[in-house]
N, C-alpha and C positions, 0 to 999 in steps of 0.2 A: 901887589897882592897877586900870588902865584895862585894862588887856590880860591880868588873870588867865586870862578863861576860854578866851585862844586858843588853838589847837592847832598852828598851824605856828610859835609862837613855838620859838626857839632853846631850850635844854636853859642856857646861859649860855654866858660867855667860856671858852675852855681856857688854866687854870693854867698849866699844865705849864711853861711855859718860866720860870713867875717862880716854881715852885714850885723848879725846879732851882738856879736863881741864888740864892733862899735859901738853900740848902742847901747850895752853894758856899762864899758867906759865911760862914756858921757852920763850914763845915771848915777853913775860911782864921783865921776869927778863934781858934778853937779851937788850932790850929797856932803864933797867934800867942801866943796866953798859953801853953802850954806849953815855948814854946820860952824867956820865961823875957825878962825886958827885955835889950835888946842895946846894942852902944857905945851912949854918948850922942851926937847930932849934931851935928857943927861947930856953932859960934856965930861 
């Protein structure tokens, strides 16, 4: 760590937006097992 002891270094990136979008996902996917397999699709 070349830059441990600086002090105007950043705190890090903000999550926030890919913290959402997993959590999206997981409600989506969650949605999708519950809901149980659906027709099968055309062949």
């Amino acid at each position: 760590m070349a830059f441990a002891g600086r002090r105007d270094a950043p705190d890090g990136p903000d999550f926030t937006v890919l913290k959402r979008l997993a959590r999206d996902q997981l409600i989506y996917l969650l949605e999708q097992v519950s809901a149980g397999p659906g027709p099968s699709p055309p062949r």
